[in-house]
C-alpha positions in Angstrom: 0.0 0.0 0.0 3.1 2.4 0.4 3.6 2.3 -3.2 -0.1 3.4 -3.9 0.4 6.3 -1.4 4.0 7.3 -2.8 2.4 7.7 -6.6 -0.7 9.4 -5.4 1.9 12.2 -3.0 3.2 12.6 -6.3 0.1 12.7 -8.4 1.3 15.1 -11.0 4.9 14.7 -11.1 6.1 13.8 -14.4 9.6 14.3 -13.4 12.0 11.7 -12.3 12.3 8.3 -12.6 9.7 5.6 -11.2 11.2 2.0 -10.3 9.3 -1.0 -12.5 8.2 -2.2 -8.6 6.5 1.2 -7.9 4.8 1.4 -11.2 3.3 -1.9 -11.2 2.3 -2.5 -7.7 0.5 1.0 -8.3 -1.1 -0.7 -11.1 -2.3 -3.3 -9.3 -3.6 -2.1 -6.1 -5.7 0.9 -8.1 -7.0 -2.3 -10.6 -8.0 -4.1 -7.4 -9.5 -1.5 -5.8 -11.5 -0.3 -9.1 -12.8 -4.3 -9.7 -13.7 -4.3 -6.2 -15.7 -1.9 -6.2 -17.3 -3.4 -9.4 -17.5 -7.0 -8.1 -19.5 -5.3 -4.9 -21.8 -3.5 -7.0 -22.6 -6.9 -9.1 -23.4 -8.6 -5.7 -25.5 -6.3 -3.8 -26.7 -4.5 -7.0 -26.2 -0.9 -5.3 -25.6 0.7 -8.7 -23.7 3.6 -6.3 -21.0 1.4 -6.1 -20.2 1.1 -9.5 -20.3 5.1 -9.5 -17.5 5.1 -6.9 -15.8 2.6 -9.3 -15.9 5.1 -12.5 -14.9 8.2 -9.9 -11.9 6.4 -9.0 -10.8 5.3 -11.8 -11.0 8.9 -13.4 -9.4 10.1 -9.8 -6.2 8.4 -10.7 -6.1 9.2 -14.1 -3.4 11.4 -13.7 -1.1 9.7 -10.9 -1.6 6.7 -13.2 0.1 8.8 -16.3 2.3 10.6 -14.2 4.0 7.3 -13.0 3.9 6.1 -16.5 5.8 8.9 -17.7 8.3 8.6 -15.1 8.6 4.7 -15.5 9.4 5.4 -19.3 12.1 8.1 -17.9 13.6 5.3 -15.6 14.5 2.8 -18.7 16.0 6.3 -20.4 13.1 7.5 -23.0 11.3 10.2 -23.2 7.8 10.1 -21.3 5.7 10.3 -24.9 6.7 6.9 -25.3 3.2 5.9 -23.2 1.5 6.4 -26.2 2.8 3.8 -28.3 1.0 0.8 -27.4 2.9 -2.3 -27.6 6.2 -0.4 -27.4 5.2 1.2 -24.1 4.6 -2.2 -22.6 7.9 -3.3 -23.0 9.6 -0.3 -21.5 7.4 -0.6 -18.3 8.6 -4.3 -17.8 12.1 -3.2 -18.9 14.8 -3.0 -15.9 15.9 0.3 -15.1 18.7 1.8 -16.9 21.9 2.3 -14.8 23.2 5.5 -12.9 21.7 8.6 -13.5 20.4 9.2 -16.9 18.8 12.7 -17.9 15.9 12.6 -15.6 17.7 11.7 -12.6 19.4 9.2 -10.7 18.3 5.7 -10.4 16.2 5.2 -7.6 17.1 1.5 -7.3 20.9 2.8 -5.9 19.5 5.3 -3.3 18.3 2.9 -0.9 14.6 2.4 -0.1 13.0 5.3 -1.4 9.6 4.9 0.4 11.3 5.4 3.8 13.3 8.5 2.3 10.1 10.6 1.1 8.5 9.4 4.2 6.1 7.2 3.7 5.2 5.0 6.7 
């Protein structure tokens, strides 16, 4: 869950680098929480909760490119990369290019970076 909290603290930043771990368990936990949501409002057909589904979904909207863009950065290409489809998959599984590249330094060498923004 620190992951999900460290992209949304940095919901617009589209500078830096983002590690492959950050970016995908970011991924996951929002996909979770959006299908909950969904799988909740199938069950007890409260059609509110599918609402709360869609307002999520559009709430991290912009965390969810803004840690795209900075995944891309992390593997050395520019952030307009996302928007080539099958391309853009392979650089977001692609290991992090090494030392510092033109968007920063790797955040892989710098220790746990969760404890150093201070997420708890």
């Amino acid at each position: 869950m620190n992951w999900y909290l460290k992209v949304l603290k940095q919901f617009a930043d589209f500078k830096g680098r983002a590690r492959r771990k950050e970016y995908w368990m970011f991924t996951l936990i929002s996909l979770l929480i959006t299908y909950g949501f969904m799988i909740l409002a199938i069950v007890t057909e409260i059609s509110a909760l599918s609402i709360i589904s869609s307002i999520h979904s559009f709430a991290v909207l912009v965390p969810t490119l803004a840690v795209g863009v900075r995944r891309i950065h992390d593997v050395g290409k520019s952030g307009w990369f996302l928007l080539i489809p099958i391309y853009n998959l392979i650089l977001l599984c692609t290991d992090s290019e090494e030392g510092t590249n033109k968007w920063g330094p790797n955040p892989k060498t710098g220790g746990d970076e969760i404890n150093q923004i201070g997420v708890e």
